[in-house]
C-alpha positions as CSV (number, residue, x, y, z in Angstrom):
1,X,204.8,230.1,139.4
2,X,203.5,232.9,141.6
3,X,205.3,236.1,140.3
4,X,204.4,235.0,136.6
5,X,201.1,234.8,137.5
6,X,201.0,238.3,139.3
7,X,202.5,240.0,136.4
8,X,200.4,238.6,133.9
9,X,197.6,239.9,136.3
10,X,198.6,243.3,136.7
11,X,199.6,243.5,132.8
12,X,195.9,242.0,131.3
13,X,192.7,243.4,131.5
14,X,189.6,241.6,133.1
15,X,189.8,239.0,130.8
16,X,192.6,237.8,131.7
17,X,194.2,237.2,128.0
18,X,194.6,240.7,126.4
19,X,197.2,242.6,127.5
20,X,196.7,246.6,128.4
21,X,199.6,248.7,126.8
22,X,198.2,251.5,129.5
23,X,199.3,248.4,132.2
24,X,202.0,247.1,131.3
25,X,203.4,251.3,130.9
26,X,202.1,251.7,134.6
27,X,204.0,248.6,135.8
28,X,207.0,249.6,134.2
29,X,206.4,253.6,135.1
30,X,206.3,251.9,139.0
31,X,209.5,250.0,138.6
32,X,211.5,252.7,137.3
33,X,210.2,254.9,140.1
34,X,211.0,252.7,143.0
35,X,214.6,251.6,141.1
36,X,215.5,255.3,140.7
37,X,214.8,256.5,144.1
38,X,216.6,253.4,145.7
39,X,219.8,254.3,143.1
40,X,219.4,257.8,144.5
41,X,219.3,257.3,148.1
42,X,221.7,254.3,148.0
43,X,224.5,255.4,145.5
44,X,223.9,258.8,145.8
45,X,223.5,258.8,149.4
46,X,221.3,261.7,148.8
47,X,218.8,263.0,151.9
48,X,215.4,261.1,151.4
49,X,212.5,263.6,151.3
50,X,209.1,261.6,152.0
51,X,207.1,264.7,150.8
52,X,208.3,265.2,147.8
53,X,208.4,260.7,147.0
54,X,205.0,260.7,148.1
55,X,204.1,263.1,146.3
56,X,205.5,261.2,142.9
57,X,204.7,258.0,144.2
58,X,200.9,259.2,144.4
59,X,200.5,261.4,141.0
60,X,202.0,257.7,139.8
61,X,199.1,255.8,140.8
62,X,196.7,258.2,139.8
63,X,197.4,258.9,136.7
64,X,197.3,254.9,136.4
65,X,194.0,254.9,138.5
66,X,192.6,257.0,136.0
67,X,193.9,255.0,133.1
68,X,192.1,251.9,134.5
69,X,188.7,254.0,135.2
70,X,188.8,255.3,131.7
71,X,189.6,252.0,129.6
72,X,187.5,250.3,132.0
73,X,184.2,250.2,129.6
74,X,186.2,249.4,126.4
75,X,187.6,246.3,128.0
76,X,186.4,242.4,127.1
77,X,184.0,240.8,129.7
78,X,186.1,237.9,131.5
């Protein structure tokens, strides 16, 4: 299967078998983002404000940018 495969790459580090707490929080931090803002603009119907979901959507990615740059010497070689 396709998705299984793309989560089990986004969730392991470069070897491909251990899984990355620090991942598996960013893929679930991501989720939760994009479900709550959809819940807010669709139930709500509150205004969307690009400025202030790009600014959370981009301190999201890197804080998990800078997870990945700083575990990135303590990982396993594929």
């Amino acid at each position: 299967m396709v998705i299984s495969e793309i989560i089990k790459d986004c969730c392991t580090g470069k070897d491909g078998i251990s899984y990355d707490f620090g991942r598996i929080l960013g893929v679930v931090m991501i989720l939760g983002f994009l479900g709550i803002s959809l819940y807010v603009y669709t139930v709500l119907k509150q205004p969307f404000d690009p400025i202030s979901w790009g600014t959370g959507g981009g301190g999201l990615f890197t804080g998990i940018g800078a997870h990945l740059m700083l575990k990135s010497k303590t990982e396993p070689d594929a």
